[in-house]
C-alpha positions in Angstrom: 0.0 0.0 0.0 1.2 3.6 -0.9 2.5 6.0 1.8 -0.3 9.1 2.3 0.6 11.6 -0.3 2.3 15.0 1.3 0.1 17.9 0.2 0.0 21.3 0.7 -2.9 24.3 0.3 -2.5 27.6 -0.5 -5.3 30.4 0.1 -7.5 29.3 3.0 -10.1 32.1 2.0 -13.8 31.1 2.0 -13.2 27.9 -0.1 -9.6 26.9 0.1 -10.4 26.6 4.4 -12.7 23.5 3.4 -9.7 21.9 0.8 -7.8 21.8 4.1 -10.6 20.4 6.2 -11.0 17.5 3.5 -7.4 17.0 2.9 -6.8 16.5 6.6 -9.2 13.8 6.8 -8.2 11.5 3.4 -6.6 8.4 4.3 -4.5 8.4 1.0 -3.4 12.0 2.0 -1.4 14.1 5.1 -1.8 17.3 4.7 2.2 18.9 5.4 0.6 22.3 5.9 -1.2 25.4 4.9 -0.3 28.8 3.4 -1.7 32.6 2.9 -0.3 35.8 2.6 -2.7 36.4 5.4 -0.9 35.1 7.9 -2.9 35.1 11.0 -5.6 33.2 8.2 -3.1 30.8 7.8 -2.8 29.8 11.4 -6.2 29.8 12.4 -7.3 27.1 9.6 -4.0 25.3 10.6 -4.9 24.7 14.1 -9.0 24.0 13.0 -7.2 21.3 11.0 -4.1 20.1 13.1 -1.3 21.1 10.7 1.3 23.9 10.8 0.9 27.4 8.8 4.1 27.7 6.2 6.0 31.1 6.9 6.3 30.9 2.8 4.9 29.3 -0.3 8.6 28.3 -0.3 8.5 26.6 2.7 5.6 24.7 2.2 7.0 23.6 -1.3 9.7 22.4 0.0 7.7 19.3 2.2 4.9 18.5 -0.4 4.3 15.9 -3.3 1.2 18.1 -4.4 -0.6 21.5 -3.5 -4.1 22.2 -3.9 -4.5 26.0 -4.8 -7.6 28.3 -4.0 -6.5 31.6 -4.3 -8.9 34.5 -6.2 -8.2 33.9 -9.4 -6.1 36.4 -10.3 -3.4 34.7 -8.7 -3.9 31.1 -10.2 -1.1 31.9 -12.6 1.7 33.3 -10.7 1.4 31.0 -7.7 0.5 27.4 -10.2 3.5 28.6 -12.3 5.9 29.0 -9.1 4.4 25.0 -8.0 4.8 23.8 -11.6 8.5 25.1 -11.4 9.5 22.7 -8.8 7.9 19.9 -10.7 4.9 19.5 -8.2 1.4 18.7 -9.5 -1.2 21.0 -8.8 -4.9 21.6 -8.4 -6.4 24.8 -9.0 -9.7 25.9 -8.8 -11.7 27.1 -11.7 -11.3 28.8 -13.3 -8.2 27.8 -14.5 -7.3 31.4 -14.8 -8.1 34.8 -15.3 -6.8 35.1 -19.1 -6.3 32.7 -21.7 -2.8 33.3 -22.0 -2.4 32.7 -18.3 -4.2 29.6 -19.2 -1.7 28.3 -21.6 1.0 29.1 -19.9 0.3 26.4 -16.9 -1.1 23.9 -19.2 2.2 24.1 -20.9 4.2 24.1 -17.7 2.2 21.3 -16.4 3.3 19.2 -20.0 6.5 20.5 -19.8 7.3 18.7 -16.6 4.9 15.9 -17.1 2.6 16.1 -13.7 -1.1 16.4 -12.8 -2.6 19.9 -13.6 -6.1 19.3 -12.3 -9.0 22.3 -12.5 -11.6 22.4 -9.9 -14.8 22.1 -12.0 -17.2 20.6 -8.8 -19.9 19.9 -10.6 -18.2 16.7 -12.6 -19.2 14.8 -9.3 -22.6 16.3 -8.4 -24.3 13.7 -7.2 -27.0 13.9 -9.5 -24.2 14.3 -12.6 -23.1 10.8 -11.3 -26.3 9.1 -11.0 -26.9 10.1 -14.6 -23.3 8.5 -16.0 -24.9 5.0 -16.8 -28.3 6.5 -18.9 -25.9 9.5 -21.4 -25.9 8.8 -24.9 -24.8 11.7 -26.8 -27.4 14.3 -25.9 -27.9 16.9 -28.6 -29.7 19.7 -26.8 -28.2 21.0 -23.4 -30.3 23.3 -21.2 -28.6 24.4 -18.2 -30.1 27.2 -15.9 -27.9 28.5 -12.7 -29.5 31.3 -10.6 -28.7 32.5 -6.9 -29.4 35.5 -4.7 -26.8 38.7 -5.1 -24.2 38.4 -3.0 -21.2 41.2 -3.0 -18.5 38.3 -2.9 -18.0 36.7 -6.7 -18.9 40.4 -8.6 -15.3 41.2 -9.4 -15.9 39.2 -12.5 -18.9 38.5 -14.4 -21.6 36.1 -14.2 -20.3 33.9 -16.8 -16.8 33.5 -15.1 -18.3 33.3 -11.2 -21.4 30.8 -11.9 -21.7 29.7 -16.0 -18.4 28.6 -16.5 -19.8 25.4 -14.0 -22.7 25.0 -16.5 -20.0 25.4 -19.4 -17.4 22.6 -18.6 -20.5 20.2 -18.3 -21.4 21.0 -21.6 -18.6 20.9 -23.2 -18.3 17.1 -21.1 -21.4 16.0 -22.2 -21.1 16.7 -25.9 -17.5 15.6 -26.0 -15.4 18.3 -26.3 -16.3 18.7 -29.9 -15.4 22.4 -31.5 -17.7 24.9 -31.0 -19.4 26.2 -34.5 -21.2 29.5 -32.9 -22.1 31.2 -29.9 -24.3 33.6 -29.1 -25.7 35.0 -25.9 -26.8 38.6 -24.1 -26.9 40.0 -21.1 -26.7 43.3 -18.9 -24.7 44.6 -15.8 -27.4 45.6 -13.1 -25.8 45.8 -9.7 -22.4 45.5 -10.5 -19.9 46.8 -12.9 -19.7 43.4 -14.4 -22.5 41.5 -16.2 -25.1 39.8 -13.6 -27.4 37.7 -16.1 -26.8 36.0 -19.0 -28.1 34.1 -21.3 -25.9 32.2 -24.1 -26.9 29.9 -27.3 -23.7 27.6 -28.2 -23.9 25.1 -31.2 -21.0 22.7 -31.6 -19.7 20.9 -34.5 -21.7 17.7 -33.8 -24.7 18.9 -34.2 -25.9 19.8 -30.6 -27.1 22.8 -29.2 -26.9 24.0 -25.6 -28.7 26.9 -24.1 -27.2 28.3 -21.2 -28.6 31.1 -18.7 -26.8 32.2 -15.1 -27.9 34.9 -13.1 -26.8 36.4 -9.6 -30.1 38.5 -9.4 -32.5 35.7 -8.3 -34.7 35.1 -5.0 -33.9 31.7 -4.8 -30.8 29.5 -5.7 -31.4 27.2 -8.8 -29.2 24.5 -10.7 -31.3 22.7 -13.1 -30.2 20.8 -16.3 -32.0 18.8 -18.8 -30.3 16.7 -21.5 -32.6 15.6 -24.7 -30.8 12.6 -26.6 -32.5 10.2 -28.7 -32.9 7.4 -26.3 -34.7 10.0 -23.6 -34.9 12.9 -21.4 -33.0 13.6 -18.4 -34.0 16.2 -16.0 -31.4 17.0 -13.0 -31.6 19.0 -10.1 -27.8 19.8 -9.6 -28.7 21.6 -6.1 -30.7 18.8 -4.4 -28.6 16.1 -6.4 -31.2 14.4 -7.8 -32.7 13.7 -11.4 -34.7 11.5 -14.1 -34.3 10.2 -16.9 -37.6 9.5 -19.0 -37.8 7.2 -21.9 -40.6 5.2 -24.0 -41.7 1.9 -22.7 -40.2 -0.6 -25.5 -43.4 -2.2 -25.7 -46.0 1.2 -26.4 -47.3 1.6 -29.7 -49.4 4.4 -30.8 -53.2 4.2 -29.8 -52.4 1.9 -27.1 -52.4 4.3 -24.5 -54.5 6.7 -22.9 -51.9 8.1 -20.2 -48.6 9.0 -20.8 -47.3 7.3 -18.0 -48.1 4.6 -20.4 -46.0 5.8 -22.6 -43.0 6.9 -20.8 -41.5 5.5 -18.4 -39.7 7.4 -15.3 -36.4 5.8 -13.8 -35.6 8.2 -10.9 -31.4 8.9 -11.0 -29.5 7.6 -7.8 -26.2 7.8 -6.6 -24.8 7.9 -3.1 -24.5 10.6 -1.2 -21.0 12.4 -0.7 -19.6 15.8 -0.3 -18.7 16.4 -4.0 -15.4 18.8 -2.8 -14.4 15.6 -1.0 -14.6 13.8 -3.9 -12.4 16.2 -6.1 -9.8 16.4 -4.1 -9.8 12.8 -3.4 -9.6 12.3 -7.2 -7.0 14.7 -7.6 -5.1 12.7 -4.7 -5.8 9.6 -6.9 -4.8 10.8 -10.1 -1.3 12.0 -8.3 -0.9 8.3 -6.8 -1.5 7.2 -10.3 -4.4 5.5 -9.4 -6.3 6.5 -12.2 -6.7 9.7 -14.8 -7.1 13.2 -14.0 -10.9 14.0 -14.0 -10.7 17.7 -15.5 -7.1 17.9 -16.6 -5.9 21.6 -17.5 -6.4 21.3 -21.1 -10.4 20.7 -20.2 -10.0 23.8 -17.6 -8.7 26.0 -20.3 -11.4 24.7 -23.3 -14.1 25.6 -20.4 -12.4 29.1 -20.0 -12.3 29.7 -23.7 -16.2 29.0 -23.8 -16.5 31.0 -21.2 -14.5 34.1 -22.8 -16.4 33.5 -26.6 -19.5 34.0 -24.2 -19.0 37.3 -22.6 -17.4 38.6 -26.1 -20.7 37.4 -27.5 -22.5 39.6 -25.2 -20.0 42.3 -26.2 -21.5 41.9 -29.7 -25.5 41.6 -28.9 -27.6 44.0 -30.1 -29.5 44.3 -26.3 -28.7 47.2 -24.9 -26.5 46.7 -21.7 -26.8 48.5 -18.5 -23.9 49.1 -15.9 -23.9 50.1 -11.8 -23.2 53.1 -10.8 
């Protein structure tokens, strides 16, 4: 059996305190230490955890086999450039990065040395994603809806960076990665300087077509996506984790029936319950142990922020009029 693999985290902000939590608690992990420029941050999520805060990024490099980064995104590149330097695989957080050419640059570090460059796209291991896996076949129209109260935090970048790039990597899973044909989407700025709701149209090379809308202007939080592929329906609720898929009966045949539950038949989607942030990072844990693939490798990160980019420059280009904050 392997030795735990040393890891590191840096940024213990809002999300990168709960890769620590998790990382703690692995079995195929020990977690060397934590580290943020905010030191006093540092050491209060290191004794939550029971590890040590790094006086450096140096110093932590200097014990770990692998770091897991959550830093605001900004960052991604300089501090995932200075890991990749030393050779050290790293996770980073979606989105990959706050530029495309940032992007490149630690997908080609990351090939350069030949070690794990993992993005943190969550939703791959929603549980309702996961209960789907065994009923996909090549669904041809993608409708994805993500909406949540306003919140300050997030609104240095738009909606389609903060909440529809999620929606955009599982499209781009779903349908294969194939190249995109054409995009086209609006939206409008309303209490931010950056846009707040958007809704995009993307049609890729295979024929399907997704339809995409995120907003950060809603009562409620919704994460809803429904997948139309010739052998049936599926209809996921990515929040509760849930979902089903809805298909003919093999044996209907027209005039037969007088209800449709006749007709279709429901087959509710199950899978069992885990935290699906647990599950990344044990993957990404996995993946370094050479256990088995990377689950979103960089180059899937950077396709997602690409998508993600055509979409806001898309909006850029619309015809709606759009409003900004003041």
């Amino acid at each position: 059996m392997n030795a735990p693999l040393p890891i590191g985290v840096v940024g213990v902000g809002a999300l990168g305190r709960h890769h620590a939590r998790h990382l703690a608690s692995l079995e195929d992990a020990r977690l060397i230490g934590v580290y943020d420029v905010d030191a006093a941050a540092a050491r209060r999520v290191a004794d939550e955890v029971g590890t040590v805060a790094a006086p450096s990024l140096e110093a932590l490099l200097a014990g770990v086999e692998a770091v897991s980064i959550a830093v605001p995104t900004t960052d991604h590149a300089t501090v995932g450039l200075e890991v990749l330097r030393k050779e050290i695989p790293v996770f980073i957080e979606k989105p990959l990065a706050a530029t495309l050419e940032e992007a490149d640059a630690l997908v080609n570090a990351a090939d350069r040395v030949g070690v794990q460059l993992q993005v943190g796209h969550i939703e791959r291991f929603n549980r309702a994603i996961r209960a789907a896996t065994p009923y996909l076949d090549g669904p041809l129209y993608l409708e994805s809806q993500r909406v949540a109260p306003f919140q300050p935090r997030g609104t240095d970048v738009a909606v389609v960076l903060d909440l529809m790039i999620h929606d955009l990597d599982l499209i781009l899973h779903l349908t294969g990665g194939v190249e995109t044909l054409d995009v086209h989407a609006s939206g409008i700025a309303v209490l931010s300087r950056h846009l707040d709701i958007v809704n995009a149209r993307v049609a890729f090379a295979n024929g399907a077509v997704a339809n995409a809308t995120a907003s950060r202007l809603a009562r409620e939080r919704v994460r809803r996506l429904r997948l139309f592929q010739p052998s049936g329906y599926l209809s996921l609720d990515l929040a509760q984790g849930t979902g089903a898929f809805m298909r003919l009966r093999p044996n209907w045949r027209p005039g037969t029936a007088t209800k449709l539950e006749d007709v279709v038949e429901q087959i509710p989607l199950e899978a069992p319950d885990a935290d699906a942030l647990r599950l990344e990072l044990q993957s990404f844990v996995h993946a370094v142990r050479g256990d088995h693939d990377t689950v979103v490798t960089g180059h899937q990160g950077r396709q997602a922020l690409a998508l993600a980019i055509q979409v806001s420059e898309a909006v850029e280009r619309s015809p709606v009029e759009r409003f900004s904050a003041t």
